[in-house]
C-alpha positions as CSV (number, residue, x, y, z in Angstrom):
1,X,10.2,5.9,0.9
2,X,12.1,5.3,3.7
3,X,16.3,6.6,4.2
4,X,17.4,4.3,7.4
5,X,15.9,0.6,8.5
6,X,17.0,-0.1,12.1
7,X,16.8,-3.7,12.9
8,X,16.6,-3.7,16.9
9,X,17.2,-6.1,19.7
10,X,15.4,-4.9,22.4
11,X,11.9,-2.7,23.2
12,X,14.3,0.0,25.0
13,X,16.3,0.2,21.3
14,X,13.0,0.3,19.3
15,X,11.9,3.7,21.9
16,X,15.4,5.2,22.1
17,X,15.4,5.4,18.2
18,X,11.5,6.1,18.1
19,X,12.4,9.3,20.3
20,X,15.3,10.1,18.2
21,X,13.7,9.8,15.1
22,X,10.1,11.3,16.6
23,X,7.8,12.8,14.1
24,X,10.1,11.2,11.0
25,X,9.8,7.6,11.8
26,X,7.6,4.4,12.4
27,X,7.2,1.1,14.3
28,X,7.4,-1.8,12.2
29,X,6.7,-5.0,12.8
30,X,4.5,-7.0,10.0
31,X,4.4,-4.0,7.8
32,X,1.5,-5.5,5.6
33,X,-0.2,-2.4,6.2
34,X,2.5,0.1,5.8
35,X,4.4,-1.3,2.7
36,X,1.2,-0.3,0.7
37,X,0.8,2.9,2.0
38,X,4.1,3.7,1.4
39,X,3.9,2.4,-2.0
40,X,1.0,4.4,-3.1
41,X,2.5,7.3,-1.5
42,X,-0.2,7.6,1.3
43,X,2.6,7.8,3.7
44,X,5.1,10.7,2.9
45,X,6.9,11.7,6.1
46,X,8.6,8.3,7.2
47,X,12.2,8.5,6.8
48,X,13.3,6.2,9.3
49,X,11.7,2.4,9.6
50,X,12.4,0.7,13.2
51,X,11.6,-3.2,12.3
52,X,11.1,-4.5,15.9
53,X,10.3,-7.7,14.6
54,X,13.0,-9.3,15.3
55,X,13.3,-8.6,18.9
56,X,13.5,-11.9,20.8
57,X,10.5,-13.4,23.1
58,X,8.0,-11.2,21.9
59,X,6.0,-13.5,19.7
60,X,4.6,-15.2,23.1
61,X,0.8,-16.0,24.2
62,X,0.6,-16.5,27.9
63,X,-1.7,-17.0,30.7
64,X,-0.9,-15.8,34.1
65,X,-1.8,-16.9,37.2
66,X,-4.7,-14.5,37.5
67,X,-6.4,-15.4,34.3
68,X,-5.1,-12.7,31.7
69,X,-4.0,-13.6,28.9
70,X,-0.9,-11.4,26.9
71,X,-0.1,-11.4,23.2
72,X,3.6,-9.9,22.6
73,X,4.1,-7.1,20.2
74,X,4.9,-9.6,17.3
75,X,2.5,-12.1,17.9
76,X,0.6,-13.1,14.3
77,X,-2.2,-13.6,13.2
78,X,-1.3,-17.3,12.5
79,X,0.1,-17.4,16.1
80,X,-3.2,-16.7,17.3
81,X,-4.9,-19.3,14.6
82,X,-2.2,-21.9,15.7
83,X,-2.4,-21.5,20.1
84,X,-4.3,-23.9,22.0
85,X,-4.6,-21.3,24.4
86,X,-6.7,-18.8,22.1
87,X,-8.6,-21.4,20.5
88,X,-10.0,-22.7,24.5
89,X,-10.0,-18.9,25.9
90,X,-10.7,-16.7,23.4
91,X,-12.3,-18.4,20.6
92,X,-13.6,-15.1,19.0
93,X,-9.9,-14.0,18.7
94,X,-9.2,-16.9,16.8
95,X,-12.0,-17.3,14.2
96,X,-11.1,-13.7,13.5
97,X,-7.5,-14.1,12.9
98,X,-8.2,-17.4,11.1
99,X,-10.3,-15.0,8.3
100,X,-7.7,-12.1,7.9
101,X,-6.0,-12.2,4.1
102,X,-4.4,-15.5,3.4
103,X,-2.0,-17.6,4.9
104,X,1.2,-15.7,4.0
105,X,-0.3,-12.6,5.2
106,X,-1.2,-13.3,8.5
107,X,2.2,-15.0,8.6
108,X,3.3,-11.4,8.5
109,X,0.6,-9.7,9.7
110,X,0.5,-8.6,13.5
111,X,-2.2,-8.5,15.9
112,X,-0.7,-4.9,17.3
113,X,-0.1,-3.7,13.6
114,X,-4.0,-4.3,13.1
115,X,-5.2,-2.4,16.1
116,X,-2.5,0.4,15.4
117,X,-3.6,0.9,11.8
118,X,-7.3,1.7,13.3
119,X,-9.5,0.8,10.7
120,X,-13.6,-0.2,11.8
121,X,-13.1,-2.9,9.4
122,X,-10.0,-4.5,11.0
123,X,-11.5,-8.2,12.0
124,X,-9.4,-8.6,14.8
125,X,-10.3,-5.5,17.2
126,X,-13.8,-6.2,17.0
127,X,-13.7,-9.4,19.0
128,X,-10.8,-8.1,21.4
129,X,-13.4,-5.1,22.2
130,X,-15.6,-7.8,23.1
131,X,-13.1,-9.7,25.3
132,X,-12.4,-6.4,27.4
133,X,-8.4,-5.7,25.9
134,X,-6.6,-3.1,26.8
135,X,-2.7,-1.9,25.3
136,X,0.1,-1.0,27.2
137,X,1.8,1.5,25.6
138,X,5.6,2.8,26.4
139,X,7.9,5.6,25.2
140,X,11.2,5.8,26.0
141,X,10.4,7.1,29.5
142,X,6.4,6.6,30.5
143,X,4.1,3.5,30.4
144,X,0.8,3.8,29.7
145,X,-2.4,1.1,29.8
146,X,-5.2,2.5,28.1
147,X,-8.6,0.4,27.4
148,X,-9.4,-0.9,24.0
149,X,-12.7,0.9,23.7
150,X,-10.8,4.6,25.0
151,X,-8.0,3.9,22.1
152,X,-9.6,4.9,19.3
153,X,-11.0,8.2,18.5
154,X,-12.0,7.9,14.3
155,X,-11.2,6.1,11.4
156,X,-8.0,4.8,11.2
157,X,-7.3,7.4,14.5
158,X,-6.0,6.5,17.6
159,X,-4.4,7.9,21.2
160,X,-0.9,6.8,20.5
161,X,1.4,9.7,21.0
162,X,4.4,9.9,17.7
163,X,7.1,8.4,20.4
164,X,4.7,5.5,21.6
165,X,4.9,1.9,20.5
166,X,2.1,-1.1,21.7
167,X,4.5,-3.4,23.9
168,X,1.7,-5.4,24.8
169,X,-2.1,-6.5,24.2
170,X,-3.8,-8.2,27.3
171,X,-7.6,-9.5,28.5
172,X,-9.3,-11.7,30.8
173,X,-9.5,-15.3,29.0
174,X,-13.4,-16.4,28.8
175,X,-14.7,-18.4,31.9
176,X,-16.0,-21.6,31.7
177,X,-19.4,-20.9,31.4
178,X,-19.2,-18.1,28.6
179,X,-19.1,-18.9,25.3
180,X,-17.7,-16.8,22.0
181,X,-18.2,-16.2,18.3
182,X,-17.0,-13.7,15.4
183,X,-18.7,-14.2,12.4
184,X,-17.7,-11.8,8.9
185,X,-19.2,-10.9,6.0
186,X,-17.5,-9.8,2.5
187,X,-17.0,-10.2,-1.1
188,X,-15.1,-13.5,-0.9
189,X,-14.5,-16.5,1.7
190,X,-10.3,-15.3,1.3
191,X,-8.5,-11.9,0.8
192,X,-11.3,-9.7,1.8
193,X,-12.3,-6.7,4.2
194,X,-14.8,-7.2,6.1
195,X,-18.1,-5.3,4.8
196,X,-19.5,-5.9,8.9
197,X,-18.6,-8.1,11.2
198,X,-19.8,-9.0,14.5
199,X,-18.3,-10.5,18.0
200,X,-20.5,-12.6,20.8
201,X,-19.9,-13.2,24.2
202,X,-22.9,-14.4,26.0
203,X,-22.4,-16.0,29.8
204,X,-25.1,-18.3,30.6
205,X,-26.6,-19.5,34.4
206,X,-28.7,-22.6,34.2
207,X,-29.5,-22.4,30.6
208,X,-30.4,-18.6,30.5
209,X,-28.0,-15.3,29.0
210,X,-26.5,-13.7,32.5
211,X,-24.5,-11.3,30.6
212,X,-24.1,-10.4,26.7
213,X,-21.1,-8.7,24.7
214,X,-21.5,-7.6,21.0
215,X,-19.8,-5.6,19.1
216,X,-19.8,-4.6,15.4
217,X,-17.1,-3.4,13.3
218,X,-17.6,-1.3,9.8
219,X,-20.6,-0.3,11.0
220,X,-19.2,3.3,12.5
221,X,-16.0,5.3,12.7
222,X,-14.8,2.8,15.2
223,X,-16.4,-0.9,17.3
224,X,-19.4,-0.1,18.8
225,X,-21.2,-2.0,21.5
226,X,-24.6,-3.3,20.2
227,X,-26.0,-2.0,23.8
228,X,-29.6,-2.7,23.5
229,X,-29.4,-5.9,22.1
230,X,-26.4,-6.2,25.1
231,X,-29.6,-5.5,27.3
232,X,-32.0,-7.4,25.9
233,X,-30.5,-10.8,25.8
234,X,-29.9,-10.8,29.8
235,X,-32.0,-13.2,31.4
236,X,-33.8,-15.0,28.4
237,X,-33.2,-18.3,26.2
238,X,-32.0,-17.9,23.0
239,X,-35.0,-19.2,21.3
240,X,-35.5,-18.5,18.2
241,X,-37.5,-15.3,18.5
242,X,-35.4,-14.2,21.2
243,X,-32.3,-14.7,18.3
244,X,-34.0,-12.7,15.7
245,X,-34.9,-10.1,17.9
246,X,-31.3,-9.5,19.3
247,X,-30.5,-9.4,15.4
248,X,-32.8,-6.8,14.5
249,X,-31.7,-4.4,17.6
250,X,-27.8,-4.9,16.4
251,X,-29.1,-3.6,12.8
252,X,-30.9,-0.7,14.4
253,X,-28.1,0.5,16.5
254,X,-25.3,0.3,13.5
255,X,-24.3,3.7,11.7
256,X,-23.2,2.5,8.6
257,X,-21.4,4.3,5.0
258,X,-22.3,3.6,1.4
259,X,-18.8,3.4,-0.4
260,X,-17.9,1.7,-3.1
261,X,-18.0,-1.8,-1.7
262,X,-21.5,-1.7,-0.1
263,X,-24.5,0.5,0.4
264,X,-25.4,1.2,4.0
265,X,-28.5,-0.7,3.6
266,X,-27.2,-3.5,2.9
267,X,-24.7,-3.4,5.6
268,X,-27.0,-3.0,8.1
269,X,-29.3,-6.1,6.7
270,X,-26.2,-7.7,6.1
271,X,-25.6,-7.5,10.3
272,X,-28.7,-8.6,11.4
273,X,-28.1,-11.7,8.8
274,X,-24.5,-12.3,10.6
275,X,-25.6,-11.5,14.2
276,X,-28.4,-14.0,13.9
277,X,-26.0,-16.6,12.5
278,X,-23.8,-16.2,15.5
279,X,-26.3,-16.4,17.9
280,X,-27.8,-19.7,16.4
281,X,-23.7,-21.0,16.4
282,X,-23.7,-20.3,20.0
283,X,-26.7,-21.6,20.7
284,X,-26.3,-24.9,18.6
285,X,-22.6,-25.3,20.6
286,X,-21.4,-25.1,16.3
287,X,-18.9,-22.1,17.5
288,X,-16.2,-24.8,17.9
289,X,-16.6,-26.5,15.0
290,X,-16.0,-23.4,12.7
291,X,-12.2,-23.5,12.8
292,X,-10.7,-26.7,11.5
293,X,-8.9,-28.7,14.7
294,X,-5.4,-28.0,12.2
295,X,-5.8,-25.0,10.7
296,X,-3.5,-24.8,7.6
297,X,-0.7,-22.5,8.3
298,X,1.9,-22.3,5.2
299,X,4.8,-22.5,8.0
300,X,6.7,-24.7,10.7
301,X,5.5,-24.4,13.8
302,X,8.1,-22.7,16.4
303,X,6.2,-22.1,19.2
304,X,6.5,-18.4,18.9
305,X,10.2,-18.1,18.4
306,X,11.4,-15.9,15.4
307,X,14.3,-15.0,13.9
308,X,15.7,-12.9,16.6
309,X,19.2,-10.7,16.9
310,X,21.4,-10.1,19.9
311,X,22.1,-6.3,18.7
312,X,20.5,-3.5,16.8
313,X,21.5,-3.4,13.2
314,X,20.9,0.1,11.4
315,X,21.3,0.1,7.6
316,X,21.2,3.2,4.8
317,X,19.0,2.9,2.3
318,X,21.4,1.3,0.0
319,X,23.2,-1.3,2.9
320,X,24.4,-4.2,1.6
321,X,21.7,-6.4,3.0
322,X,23.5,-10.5,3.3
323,X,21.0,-13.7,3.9
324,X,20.6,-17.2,2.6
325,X,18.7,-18.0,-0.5
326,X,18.1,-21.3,-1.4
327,X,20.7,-22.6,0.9
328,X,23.4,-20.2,-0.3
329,X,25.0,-17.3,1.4
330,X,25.0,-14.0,-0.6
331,X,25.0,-10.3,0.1
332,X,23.1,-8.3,-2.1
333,X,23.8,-4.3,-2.8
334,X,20.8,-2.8,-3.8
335,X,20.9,1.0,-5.2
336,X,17.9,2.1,-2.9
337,X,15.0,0.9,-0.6
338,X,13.2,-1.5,-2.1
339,X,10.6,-4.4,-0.9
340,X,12.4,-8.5,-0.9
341,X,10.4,-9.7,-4.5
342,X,12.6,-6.8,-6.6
343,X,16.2,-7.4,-4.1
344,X,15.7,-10.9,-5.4
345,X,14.3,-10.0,-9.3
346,X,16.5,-7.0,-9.4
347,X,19.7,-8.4,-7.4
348,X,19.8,-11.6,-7.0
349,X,18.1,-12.1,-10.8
350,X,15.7,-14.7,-9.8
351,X,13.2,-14.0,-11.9
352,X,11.1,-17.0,-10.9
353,X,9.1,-14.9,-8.1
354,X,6.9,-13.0,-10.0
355,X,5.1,-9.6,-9.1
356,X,1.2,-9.5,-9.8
357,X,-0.2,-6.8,-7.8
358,X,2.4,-5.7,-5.6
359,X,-0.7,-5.4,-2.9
360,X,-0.2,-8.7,-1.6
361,X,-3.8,-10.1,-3.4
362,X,-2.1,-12.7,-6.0
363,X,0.2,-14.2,-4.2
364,X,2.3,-14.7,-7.6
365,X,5.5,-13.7,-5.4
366,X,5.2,-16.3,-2.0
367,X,8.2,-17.2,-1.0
368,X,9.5,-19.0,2.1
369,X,11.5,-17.1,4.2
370,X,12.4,-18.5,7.8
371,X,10.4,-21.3,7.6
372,X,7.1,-19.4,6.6
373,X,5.2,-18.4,3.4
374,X,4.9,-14.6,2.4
375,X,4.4,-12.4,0.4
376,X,7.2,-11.0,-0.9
377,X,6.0,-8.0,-2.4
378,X,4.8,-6.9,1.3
379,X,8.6,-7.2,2.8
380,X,11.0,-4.8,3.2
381,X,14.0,-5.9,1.2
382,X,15.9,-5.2,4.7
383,X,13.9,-7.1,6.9
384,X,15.4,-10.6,5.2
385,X,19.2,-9.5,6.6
386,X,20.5,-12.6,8.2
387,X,17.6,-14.8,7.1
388,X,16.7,-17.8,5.0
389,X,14.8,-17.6,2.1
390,X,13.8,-20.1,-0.3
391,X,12.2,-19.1,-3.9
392,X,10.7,-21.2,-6.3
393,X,13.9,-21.9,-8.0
394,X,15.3,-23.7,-5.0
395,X,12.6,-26.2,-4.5
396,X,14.7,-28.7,-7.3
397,X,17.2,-30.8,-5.3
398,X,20.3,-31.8,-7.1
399,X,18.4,-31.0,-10.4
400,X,15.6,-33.5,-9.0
401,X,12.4,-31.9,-9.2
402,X,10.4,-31.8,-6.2
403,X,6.7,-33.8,-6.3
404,X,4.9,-30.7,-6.1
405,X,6.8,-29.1,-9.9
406,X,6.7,-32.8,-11.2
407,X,3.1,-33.2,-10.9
408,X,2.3,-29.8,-12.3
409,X,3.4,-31.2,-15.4
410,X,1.9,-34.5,-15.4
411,X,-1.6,-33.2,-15.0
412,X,-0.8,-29.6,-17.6
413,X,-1.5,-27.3,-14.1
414,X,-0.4,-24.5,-16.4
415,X,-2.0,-22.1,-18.8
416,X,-0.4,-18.6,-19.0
417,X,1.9,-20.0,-15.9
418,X,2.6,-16.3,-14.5
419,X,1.3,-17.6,-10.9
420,X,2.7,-21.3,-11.0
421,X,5.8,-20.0,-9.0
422,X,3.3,-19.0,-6.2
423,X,1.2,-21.8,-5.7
424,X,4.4,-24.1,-6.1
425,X,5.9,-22.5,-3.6
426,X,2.7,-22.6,-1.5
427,X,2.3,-26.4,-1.8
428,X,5.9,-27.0,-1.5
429,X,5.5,-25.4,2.1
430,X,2.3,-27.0,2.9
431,X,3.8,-30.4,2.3
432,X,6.2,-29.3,4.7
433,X,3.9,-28.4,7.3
434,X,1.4,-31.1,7.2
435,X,2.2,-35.5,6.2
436,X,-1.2,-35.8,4.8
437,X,-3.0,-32.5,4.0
438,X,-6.5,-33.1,3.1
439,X,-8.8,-31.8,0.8
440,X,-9.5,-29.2,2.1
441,X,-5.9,-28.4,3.9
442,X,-5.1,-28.2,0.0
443,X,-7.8,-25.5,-0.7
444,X,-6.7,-23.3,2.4
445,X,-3.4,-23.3,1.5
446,X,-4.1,-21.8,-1.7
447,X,-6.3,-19.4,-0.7
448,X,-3.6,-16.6,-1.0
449,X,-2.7,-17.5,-4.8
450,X,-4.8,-15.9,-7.8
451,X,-5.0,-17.7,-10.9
452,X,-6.7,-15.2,-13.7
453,X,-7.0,-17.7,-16.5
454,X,-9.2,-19.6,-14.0
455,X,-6.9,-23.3,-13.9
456,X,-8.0,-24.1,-10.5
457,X,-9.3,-27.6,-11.1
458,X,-6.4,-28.5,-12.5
459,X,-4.1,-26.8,-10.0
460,X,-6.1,-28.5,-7.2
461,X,-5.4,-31.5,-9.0
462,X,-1.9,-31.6,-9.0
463,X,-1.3,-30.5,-5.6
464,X,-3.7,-33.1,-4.5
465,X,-1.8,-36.1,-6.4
466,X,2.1,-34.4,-4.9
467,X,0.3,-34.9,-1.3
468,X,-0.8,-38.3,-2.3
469,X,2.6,-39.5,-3.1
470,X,1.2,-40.5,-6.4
């Protein structure tokens, strides 16, 4: 595990200490990706972590003038999910992002941390493939801009160089006549890797395809361009016949494995299933109906601000680490690096947040931490200096229990209880977010908590009576 965390203000501090620290240190930003591996020992040779999260300004979606649109270093995937701008220019982006994890991980979870990590399955390079990206990369002294589809070279392989970092992710935003869809397939609707997925971009003239973009992830050791169906689709209606055989040409030109979550059979049937389906969304004008006009998002809207710092902070492993829990001011000393759910079981002895998988897949340790649900077990204990973090034991006020615990009771939303503290704190924060959550806002916001003795009805119950104001 890692020795020193450096907490920096600027891009220039993140390189100098990237080229200080070259070979024995990482870019952090996220770290959904990288807590694991470190965890599970994957990851042995990172002594220093440089947390570039909290640089300020770097959390912004723009458009300039010439119609390309940029995504900061620590924009989210719930960034993406939540701008207007994505959702009207790059609607693929956002269907993708909207189906990564849960809600508190792609609070956490960066679009440049998913592109970085390299893996075919990764939802959201397949559809920024199809919208043309490209990543500026910097070291301490040389820029770079190097197209999406020259950035990888294998599985979970790409052209960075050890004293690189991804400043930026740009792409032309869709025209007006173009239209866009990602569609995914895997084991669940929530908390699932893709087993394929497939992004569209078909321009039309007078009612016929001028110009078609697919790509396919988890199909080969990186996206790959479905070029003859690419071919094929120019200058025809997408009748039905014209649909299925677009489909059938994707299947033919993927290169799938057989691992343990899927044969490569069934992958490849599985594509021409999606592909069809995305072509018949396009075609049916259904692609903008897919992502719910107020997407749940488990946090407070801020516009793309974050919890930035004016300097670089650098702390030892065992750093006293000070932030605000549950509206208190405390400094913490831990005896070594550890993630936020064991500083706050282990130091700060609030037990409440529990630890189920320590993979981010329960969600039995959410908390809220600036004004956003994670997960808890996928934070480095370090990353919380100087912020606010509420647990499930702060949600009482004044020894008043808040509507979300009191209802749990009155409808006995509890069997073994180990994941209450999670989907309290989930529904406490969705109440925040939203005045009148619906139904199904109320489903979506759980979609990140796991109960194992099955108790959803009732759970569902009781958050839908605390949103009621019953």
């Amino acid at each position: 595990m890692w020795k020193k965390y450096i907490i920096t203000a600027s891009i220039e501090d993140a390189l100098n200490y990237l080229r200080q620290y070259k070979g024995s240190s990482r870019i952090i930003s996220g770290a959904t990706d990288l807590m694991l591996e470190m965890e599970s020992g994957v990851r042995k040779d990172i002594d220093v972590l440089i947390d570039a999260s909290r640089i300020p300004n770097t959390r912004l979606i723009t458009l300039d003038e010439d119609g390309i649109i940029h995504l900061g270093l620590n924009v989210t995937h719930n960034d993406c999910v939540g701008s207007k701008l994505i959702r009207e220019h790059a609607l693929p982006l956002a269907l993708a992002c909207w189906q990564v994890g849960s809600p508190q991980i792609r609070n956490r979870g960066t679009i440049t941390g998913n592109l970085v990590t390299a893996s075919p399955a990764n939802d959201s390079i397949t559809p920024l493939m199809a919208l043309g990206a490209e990543v500026v990369l910097r070291s301490f002294t040389t820029e770079r801009v190097v197209p999406l589809k020259d950035f990888y070279t294998g599985v979970r392989k790409n052209v960075m160089q050890n004293d690189e970092m991804v400043v930026e992710i740009r792409f032309p935003a869709l025209p007006k006549y173009a239209q866009g869809m990602f569609y995914k397939y895997a084991l669940r609707n929530a908390q699932a890797i893709s087993l394929v997925n497939v992004a569209v971009i078909l321009q039309f003239a007078d009612g016929f395809v001028e110009n078609a973009t697919i790509t396919m992830g988890a199909v080969a050791p990186t996206i790959i361009h479905a070029t003859a169906a690419e071919e094929y689709l120019k200058g025809k209606e997408l009748t039905g016949e014209v649909i299925s055989q677009a489909a059938r040409l994707c299947a033919d030109s993927a290169k799938p494995i057989s691992d343990i979550r899927s044969s490569a059979a069934y992958r490849k049937k599985m594509l021409e299933v999606i592909t069809r389906r995305a072509l018949q969304a396009i075609r049916d004008k259904r692609n903008n109906s897919i992502l719910p006009r107020e997407p749940v998002l488990l946090r407070k809207l801020d516009n793309g601000k974050s919890n930035g710092i004016e300097e670089t902070l650098i702390l030892d492993a065992d750093s006293p680490i000070t932030l605000t829990v549950n509206g208190k001011k405390v400094t913490y000393k831990p005896e070594n690096h550890k993630s936020l759910l064991r500083l706050l079981r282990e130091d700060g002895l609030l037990t409440g947040t529990k630890e189920g998988c320590a993979e981010g897949e329960c969600g039995a340790c959410t908390v809220i931490m600036d004004g956003m649900a994670v997960m808890s077990c996928m934070v480095p204990a370090q990353r919380a200096y100087g912020a606010e973090v509420k647990t499930v034991e702060g949600l009482a006020d004044n020894n008043n229990l808040h509507p979300i615990q009191k209802a749990f009771i009155q409808t006995g939303a509890v069997q073994c209880g180990y994941c209450t503290p999670g989907f309290l704190v989930s529904a406490a924060m969705l109440m925040e977010e939203k005045a009148h959550p619906g139904e199904d806002d109320v489903k979506q916001a759980v979609t990140g908590n796991l109960c194992r003795c099955t108790g959803y009805y009732s759970i569902l119950q009781a958050i839908e009576k605390a949103v009621s104001g019953e």
